[in-house]
PQR file with spaces between the fields and no chain letter, atoms N, CA, C, O and H, PARSE charges and radii, in Angstrom:
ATOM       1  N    UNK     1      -7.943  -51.203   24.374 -0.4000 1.5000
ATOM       2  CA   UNK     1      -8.603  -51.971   23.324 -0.0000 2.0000
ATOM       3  C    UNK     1      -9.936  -52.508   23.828  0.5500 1.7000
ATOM       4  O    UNK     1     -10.910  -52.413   23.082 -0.5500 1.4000
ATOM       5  N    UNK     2     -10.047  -52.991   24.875 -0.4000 1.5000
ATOM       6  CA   UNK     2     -11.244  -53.064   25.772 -0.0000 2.0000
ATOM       7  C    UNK     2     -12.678  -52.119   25.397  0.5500 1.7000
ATOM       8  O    UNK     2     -13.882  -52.255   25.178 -0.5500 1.4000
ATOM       9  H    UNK     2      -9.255  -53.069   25.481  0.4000 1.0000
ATOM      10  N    UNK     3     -11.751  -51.219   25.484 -0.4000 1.5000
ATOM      11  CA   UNK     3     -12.991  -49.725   25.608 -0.0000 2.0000
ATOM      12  C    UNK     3     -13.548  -49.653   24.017  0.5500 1.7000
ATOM      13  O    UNK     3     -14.591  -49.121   23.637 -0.5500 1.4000
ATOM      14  H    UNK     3     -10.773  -51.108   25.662  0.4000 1.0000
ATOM      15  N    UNK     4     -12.601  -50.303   23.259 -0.4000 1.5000
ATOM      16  CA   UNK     4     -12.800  -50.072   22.011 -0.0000 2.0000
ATOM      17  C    UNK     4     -13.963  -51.107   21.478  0.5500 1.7000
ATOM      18  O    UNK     4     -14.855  -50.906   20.654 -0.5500 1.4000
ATOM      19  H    UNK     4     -11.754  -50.735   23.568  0.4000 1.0000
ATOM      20  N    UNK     5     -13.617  -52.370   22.294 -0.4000 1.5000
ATOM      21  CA   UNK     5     -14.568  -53.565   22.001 -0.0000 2.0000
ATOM      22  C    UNK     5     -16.105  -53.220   22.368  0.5500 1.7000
ATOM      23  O    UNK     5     -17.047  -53.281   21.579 -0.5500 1.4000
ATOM      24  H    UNK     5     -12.893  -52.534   22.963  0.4000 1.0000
ATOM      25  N    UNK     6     -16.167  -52.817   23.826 -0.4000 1.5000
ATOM      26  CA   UNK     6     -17.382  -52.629   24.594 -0.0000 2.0000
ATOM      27  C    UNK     6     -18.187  -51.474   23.883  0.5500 1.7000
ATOM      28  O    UNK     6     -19.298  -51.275   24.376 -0.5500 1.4000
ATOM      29  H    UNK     6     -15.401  -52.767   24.467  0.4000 1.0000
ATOM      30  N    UNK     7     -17.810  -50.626   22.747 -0.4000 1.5000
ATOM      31  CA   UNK     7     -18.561  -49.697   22.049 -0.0000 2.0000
ATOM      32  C    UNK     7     -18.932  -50.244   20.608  0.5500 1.7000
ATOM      33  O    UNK     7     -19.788  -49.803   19.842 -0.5500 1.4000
ATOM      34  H    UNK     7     -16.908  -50.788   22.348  0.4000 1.0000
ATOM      35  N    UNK     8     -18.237  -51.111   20.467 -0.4000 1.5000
ATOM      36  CA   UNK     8     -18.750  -51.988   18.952 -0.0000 2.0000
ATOM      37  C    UNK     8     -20.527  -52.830   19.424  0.5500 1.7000
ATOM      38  O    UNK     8     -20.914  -53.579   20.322 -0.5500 1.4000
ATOM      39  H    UNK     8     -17.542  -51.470   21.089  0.4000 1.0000
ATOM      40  N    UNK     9     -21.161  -52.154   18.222 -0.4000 1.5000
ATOM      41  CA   UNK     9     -22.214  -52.590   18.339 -0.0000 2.0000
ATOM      42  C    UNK     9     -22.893  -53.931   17.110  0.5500 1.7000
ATOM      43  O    UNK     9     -23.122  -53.559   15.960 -0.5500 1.4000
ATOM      44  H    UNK     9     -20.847  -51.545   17.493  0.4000 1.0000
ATOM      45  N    UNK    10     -23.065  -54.904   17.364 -0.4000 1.5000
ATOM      46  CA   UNK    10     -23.141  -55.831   16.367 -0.0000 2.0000
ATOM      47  C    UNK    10     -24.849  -56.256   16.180  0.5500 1.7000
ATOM      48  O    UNK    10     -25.210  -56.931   17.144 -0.5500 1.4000
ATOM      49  H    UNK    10     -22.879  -55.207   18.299  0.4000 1.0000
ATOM      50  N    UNK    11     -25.758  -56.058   15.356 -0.4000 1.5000
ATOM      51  CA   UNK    11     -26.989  -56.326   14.926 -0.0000 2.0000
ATOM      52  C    UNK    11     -27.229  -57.275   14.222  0.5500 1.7000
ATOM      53  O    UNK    11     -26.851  -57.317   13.051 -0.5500 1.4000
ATOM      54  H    UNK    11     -25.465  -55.510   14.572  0.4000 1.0000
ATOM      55  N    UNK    12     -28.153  -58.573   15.006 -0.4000 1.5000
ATOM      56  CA   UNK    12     -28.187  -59.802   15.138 -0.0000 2.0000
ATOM      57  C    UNK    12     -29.621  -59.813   14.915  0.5500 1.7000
ATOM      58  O    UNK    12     -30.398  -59.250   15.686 -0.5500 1.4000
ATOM      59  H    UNK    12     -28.460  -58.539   15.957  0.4000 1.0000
ATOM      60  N    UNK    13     -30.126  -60.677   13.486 -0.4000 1.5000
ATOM      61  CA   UNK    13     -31.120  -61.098   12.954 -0.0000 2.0000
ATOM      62  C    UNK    13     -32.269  -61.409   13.859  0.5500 1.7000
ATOM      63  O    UNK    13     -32.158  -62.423   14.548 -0.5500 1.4000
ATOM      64  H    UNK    13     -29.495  -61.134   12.859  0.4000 1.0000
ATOM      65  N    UNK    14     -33.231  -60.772   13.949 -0.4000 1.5000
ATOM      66  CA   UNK    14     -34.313  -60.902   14.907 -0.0000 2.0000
ATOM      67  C    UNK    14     -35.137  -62.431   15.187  0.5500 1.7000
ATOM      68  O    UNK    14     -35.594  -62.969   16.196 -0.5500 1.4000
ATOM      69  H    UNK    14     -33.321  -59.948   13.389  0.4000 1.0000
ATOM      70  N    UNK    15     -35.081  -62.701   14.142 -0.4000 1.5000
ATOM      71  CA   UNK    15     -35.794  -64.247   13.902 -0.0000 2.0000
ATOM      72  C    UNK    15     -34.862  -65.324   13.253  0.5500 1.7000
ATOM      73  O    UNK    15     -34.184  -65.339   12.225 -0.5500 1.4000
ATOM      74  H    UNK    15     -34.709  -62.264   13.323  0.4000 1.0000
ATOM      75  N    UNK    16     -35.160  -66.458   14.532 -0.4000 1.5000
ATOM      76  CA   UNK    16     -34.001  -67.525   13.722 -0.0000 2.0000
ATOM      77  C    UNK    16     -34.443  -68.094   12.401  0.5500 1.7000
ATOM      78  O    UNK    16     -33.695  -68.883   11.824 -0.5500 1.4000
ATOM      79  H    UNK    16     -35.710  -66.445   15.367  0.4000 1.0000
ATOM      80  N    UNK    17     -36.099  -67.607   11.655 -0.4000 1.5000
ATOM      81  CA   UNK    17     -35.584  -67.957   10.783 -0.0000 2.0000
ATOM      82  C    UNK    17     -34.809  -67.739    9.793  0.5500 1.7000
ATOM      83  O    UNK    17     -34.433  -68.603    9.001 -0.5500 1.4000
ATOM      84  H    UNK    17     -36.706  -66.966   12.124  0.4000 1.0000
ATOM      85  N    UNK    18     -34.479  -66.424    9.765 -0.4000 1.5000
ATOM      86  CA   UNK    18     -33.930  -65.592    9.042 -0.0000 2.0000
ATOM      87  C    UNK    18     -32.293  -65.618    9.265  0.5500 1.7000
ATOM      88  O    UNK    18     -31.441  -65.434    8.396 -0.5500 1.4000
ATOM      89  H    UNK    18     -34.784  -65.722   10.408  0.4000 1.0000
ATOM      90  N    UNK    19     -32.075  -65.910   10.731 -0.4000 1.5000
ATOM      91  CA   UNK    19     -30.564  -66.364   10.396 -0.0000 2.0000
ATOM      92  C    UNK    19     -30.381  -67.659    9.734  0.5500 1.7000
ATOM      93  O    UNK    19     -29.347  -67.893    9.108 -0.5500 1.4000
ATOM      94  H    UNK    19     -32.767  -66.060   11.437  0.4000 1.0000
ATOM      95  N    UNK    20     -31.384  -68.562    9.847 -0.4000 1.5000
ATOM      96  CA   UNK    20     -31.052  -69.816    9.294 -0.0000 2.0000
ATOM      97  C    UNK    20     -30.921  -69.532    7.594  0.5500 1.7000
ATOM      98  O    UNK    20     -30.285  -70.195    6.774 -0.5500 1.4000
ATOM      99  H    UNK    20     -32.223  -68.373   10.356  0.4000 1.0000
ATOM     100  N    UNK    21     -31.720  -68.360    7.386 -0.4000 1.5000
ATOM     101  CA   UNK    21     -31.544  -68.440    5.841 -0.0000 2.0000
ATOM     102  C    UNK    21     -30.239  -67.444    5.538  0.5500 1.7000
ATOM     103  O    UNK    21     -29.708  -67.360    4.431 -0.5500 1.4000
ATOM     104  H    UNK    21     -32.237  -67.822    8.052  0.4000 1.0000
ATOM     105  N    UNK    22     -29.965  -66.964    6.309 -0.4000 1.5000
ATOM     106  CA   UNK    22     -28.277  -66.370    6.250 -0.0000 2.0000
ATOM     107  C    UNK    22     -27.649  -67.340    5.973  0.5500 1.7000
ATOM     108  O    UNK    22     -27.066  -67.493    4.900 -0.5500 1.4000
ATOM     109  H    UNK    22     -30.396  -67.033    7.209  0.4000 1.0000
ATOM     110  N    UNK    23     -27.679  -68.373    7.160 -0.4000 1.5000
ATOM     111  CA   UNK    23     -26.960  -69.334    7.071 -0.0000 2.0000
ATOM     112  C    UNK    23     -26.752  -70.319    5.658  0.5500 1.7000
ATOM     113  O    UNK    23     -25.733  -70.768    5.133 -0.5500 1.4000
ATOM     114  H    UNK    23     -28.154  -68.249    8.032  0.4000 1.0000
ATOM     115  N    UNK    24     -28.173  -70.428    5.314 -0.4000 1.5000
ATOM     116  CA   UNK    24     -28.001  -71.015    4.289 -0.0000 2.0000
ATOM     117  C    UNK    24     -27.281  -70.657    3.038  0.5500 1.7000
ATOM     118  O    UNK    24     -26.645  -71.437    2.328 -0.5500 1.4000
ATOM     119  H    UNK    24     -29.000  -70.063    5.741  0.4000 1.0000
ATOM     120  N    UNK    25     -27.507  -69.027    2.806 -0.4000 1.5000
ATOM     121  CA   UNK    25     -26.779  -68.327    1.544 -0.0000 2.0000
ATOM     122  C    UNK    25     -25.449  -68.659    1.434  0.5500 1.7000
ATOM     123  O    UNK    25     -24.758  -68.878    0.439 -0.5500 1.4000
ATOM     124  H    UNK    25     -28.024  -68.394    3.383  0.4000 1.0000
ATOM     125  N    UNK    26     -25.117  -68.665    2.975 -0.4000 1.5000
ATOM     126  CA   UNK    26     -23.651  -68.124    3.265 -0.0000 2.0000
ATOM     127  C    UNK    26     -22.613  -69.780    2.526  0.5500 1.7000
ATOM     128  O    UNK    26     -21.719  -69.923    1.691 -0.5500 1.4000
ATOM     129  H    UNK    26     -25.678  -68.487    3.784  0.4000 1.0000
ATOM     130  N    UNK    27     -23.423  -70.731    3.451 -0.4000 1.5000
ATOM     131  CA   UNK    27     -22.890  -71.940    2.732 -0.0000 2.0000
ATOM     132  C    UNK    27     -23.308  -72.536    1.701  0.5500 1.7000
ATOM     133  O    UNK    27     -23.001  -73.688    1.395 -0.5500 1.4000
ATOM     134  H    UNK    27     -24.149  -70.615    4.130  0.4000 1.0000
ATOM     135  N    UNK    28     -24.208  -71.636    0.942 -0.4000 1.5000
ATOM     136  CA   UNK    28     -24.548  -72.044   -0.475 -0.0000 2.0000
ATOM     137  C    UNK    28     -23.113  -71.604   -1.599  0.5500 1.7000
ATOM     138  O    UNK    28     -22.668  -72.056   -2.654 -0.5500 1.4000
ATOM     139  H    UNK    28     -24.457  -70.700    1.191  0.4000 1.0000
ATOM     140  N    UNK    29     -22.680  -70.239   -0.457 -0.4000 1.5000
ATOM     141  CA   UNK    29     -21.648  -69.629   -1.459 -0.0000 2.0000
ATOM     142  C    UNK    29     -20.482  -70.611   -0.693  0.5500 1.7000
ATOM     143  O    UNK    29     -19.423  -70.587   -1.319 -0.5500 1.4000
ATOM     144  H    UNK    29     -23.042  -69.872    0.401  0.4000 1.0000
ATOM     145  N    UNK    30     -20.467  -70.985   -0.163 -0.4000 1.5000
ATOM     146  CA   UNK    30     -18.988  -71.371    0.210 -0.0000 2.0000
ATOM     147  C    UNK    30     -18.908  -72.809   -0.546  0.5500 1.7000
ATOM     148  O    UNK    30     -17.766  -73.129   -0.874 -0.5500 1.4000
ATOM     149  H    UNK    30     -21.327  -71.005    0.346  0.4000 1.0000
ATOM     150  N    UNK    31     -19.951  -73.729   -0.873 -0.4000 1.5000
ATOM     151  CA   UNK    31     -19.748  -74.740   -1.356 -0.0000 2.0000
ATOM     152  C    UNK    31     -19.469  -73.881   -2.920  0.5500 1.7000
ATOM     153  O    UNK    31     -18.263  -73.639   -2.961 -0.5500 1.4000
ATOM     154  H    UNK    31     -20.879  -73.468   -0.607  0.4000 1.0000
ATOM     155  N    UNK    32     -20.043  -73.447   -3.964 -0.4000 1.5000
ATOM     156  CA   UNK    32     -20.253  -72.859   -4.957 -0.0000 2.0000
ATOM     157  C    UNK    32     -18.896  -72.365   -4.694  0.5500 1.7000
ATOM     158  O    UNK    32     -18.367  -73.033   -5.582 -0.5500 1.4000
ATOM     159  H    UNK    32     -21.023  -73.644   -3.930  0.4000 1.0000
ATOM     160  N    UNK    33     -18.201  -71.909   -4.325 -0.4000 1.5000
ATOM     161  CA   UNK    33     -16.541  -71.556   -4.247 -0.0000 2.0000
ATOM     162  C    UNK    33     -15.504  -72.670   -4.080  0.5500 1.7000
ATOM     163  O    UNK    33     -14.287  -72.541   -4.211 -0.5500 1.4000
ATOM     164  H    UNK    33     -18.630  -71.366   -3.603  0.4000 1.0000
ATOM     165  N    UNK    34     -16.117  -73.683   -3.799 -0.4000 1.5000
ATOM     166  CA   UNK    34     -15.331  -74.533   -3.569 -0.0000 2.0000
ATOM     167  C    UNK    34     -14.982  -75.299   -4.894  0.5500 1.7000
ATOM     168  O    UNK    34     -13.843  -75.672   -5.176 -0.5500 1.4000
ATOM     169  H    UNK    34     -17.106  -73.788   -3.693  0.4000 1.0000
ATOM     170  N    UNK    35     -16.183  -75.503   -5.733 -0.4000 1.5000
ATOM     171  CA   UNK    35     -16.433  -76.099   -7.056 -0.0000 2.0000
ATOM     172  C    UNK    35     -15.732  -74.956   -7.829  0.5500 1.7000
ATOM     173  O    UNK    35     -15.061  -75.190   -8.834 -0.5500 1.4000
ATOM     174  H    UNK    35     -17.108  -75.200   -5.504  0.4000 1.0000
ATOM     175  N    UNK    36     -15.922  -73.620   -7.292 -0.4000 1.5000
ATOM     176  CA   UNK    36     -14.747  -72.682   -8.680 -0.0000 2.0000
ATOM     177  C    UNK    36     -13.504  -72.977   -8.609  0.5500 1.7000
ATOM     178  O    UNK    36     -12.903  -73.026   -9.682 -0.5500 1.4000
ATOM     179  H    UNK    36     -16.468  -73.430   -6.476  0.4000 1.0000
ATOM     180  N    UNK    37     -12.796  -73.241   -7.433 -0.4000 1.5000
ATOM     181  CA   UNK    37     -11.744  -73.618   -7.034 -0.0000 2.0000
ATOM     182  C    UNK    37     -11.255  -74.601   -7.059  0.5500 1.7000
ATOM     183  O    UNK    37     -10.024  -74.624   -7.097 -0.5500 1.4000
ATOM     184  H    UNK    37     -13.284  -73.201   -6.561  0.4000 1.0000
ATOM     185  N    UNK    38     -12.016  -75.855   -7.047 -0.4000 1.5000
ATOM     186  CA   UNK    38     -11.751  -76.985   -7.884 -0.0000 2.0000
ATOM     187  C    UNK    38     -11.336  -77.304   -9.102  0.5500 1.7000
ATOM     188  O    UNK    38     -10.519  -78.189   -9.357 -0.5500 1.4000
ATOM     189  H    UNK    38     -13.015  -75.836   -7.016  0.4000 1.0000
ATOM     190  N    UNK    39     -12.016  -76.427  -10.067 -0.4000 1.5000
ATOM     191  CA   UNK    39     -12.047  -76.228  -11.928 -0.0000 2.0000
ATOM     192  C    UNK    39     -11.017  -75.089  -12.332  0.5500 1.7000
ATOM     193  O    UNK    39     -10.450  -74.790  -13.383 -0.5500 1.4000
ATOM     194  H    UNK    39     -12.680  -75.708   -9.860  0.4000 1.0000
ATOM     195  N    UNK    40     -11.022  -74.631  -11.157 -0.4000 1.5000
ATOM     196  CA   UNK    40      -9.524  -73.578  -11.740 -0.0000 2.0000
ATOM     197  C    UNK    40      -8.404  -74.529  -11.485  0.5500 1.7000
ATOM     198  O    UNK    40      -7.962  -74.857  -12.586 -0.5500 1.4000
ATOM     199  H    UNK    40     -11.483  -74.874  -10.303  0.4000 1.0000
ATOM     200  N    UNK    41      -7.855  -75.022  -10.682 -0.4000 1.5000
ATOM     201  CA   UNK    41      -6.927  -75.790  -10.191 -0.0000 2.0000
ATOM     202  C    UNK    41      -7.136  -76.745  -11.369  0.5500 1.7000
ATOM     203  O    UNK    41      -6.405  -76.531  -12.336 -0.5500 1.4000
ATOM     204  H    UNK    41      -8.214  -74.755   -9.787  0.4000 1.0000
ATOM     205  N    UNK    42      -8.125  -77.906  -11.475 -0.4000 1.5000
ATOM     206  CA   UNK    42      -8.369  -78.613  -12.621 -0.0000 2.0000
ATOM     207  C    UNK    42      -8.029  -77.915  -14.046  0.5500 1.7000
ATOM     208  O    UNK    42      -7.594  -78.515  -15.029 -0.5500 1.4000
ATOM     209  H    UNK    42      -8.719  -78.080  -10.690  0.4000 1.0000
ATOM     210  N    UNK    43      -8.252  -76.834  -13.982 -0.4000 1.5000
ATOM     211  CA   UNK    43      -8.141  -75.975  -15.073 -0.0000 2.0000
ATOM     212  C    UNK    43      -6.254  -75.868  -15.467  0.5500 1.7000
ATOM     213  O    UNK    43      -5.514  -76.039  -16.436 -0.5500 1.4000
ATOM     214  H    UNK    43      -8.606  -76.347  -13.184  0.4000 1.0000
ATOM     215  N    UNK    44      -6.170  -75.530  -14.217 -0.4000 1.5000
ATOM     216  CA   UNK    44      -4.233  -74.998  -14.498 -0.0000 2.0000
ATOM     217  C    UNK    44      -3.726  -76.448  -14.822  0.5500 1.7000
ATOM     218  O    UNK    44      -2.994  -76.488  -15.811 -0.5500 1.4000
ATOM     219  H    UNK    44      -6.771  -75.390  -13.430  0.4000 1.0000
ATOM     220  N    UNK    45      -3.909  -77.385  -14.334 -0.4000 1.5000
ATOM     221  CA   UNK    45      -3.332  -78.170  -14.130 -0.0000 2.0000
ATOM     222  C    UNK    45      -3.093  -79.093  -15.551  0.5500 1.7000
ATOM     223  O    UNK    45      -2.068  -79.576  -16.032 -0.5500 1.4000
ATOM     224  H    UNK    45      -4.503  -77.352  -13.531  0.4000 1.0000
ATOM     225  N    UNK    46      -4.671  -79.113  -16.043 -0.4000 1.5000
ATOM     226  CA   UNK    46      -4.385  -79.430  -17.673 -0.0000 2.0000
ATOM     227  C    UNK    46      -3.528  -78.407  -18.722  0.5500 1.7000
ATOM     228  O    UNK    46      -2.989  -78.793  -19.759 -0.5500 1.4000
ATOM     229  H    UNK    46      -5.504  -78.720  -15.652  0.4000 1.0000
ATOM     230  N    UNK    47      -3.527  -76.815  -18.143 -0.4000 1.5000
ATOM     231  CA   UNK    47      -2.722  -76.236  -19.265 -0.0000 2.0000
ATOM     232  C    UNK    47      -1.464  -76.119  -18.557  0.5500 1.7000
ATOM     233  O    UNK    47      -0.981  -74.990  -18.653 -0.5500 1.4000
ATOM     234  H    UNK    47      -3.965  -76.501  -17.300  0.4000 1.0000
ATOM     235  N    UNK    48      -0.734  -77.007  -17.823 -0.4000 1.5000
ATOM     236  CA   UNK    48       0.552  -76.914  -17.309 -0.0000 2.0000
ATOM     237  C    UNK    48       0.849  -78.248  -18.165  0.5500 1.7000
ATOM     238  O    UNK    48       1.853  -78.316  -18.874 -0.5500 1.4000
ATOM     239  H    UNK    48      -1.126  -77.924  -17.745  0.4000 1.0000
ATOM     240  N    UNK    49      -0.270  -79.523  -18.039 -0.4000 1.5000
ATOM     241  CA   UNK    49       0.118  -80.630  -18.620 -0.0000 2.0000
ATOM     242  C    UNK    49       0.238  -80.178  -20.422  0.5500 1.7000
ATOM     243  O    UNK    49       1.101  -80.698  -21.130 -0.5500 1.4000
ATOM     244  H    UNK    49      -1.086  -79.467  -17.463  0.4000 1.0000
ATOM     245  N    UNK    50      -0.694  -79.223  -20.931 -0.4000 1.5000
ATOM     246  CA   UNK    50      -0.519  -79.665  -22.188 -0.0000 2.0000
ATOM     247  C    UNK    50       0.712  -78.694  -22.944  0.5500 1.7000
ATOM     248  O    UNK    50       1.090  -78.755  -24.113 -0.5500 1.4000
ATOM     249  H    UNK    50      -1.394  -78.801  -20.356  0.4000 1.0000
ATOM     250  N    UNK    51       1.200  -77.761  -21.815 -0.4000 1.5000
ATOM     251  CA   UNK    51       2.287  -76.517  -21.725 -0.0000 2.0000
ATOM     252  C    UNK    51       3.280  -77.920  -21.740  0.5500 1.7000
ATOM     253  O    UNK    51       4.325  -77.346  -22.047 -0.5500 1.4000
ATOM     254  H    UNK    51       0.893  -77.712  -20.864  0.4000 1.0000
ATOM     255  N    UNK    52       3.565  -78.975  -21.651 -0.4000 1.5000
ATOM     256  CA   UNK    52       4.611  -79.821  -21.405 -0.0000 2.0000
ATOM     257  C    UNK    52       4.542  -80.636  -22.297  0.5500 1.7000
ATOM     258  O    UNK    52       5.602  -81.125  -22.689 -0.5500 1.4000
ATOM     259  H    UNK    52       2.715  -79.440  -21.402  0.4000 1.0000
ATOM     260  N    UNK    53       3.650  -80.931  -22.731 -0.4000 1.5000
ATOM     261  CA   UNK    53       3.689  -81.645  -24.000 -0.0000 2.0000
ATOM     262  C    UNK    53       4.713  -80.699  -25.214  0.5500 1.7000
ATOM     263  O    UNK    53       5.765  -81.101  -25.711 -0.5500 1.4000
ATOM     264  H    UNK    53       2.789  -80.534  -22.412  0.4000 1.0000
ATOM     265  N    UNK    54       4.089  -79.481  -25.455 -0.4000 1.5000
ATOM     266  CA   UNK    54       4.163  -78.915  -26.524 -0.0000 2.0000
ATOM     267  C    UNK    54       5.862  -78.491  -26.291  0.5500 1.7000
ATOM     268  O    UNK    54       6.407  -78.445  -27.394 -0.5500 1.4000
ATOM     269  H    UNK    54       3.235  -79.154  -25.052  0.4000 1.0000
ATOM     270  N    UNK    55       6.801  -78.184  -25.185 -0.4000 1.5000
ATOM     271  CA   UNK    55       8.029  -78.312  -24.873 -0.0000 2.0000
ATOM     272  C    UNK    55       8.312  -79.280  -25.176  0.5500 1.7000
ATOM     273  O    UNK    55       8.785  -79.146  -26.305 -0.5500 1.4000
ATOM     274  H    UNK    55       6.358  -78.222  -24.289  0.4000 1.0000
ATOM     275  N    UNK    56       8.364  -80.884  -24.722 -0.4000 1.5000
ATOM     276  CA   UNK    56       8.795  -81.927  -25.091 -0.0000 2.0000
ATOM     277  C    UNK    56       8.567  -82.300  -26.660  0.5500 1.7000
ATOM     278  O    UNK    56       9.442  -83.059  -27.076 -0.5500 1.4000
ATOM     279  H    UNK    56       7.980  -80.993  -23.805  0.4000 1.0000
ATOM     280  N    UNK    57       7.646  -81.958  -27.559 -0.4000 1.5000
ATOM     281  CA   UNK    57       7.534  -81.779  -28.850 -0.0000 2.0000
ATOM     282  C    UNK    57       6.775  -82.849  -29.140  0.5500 1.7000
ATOM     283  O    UNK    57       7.091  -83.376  -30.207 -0.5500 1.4000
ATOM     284  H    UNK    57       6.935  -81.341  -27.221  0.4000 1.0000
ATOM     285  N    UNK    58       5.752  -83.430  -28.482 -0.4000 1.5000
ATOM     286  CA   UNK    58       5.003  -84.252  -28.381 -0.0000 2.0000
ATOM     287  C    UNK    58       3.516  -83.631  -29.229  0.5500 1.7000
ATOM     288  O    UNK    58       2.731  -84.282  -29.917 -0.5500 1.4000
ATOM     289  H    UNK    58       5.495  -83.002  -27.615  0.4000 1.0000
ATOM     290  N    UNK    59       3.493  -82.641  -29.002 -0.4000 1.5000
ATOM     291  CA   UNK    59       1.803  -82.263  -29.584 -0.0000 2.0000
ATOM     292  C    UNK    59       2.712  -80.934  -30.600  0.5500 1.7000
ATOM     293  O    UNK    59       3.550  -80.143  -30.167 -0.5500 1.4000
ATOM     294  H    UNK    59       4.131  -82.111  -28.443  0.4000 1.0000
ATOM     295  N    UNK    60       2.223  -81.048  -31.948 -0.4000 1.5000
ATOM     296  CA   UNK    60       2.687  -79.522  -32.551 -0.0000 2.0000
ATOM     297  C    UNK    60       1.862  -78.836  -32.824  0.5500 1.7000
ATOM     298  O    UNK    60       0.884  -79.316  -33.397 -0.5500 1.4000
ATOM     299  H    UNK    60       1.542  -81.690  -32.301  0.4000 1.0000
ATOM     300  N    UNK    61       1.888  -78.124  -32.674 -0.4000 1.5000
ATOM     301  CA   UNK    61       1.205  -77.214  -33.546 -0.0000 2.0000
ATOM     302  C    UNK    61       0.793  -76.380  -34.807  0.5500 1.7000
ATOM     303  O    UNK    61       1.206  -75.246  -34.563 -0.5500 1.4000
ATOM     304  H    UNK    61       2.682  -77.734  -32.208  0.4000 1.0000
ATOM     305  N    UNK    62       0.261  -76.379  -35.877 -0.4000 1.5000
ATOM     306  CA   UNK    62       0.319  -76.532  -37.228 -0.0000 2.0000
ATOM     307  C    UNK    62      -0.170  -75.251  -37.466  0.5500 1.7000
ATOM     308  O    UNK    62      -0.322  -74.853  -38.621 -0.5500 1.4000
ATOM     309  H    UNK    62      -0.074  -77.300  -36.074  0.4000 1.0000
């Protein structure tokens, strides 16, 4: 596995500024995923609450 590592070749951004703006994309998307993942969860969570209403016979539907 060694031999396998030492032939992997990895190409590394010539100018830091340019990794810095990697950098930046990268945690532009990771915050921006975090907020989708927030509102989905927020999301389920109200149609589990209003999925329980409508069982308990609290909200009808007409």
């Amino acid at each position: 596995m060694n031999d396998v590592m030492k032939r992997i070749k990895i190409q590394i951004p010539p100018s830091a500024t340019e990794q810095t703006a990697i950098a930046a994309v990268l945690s532009d998307m990771d915050a921006e995923l975090s907020l989708l993942t927030a509102r989905r969860d927020k999301t389920r969570d109200l149609k589990q609450a209003m999925m329980q209403e409508r069982l308990t016979g609290k909200t009808r539907l007409v």
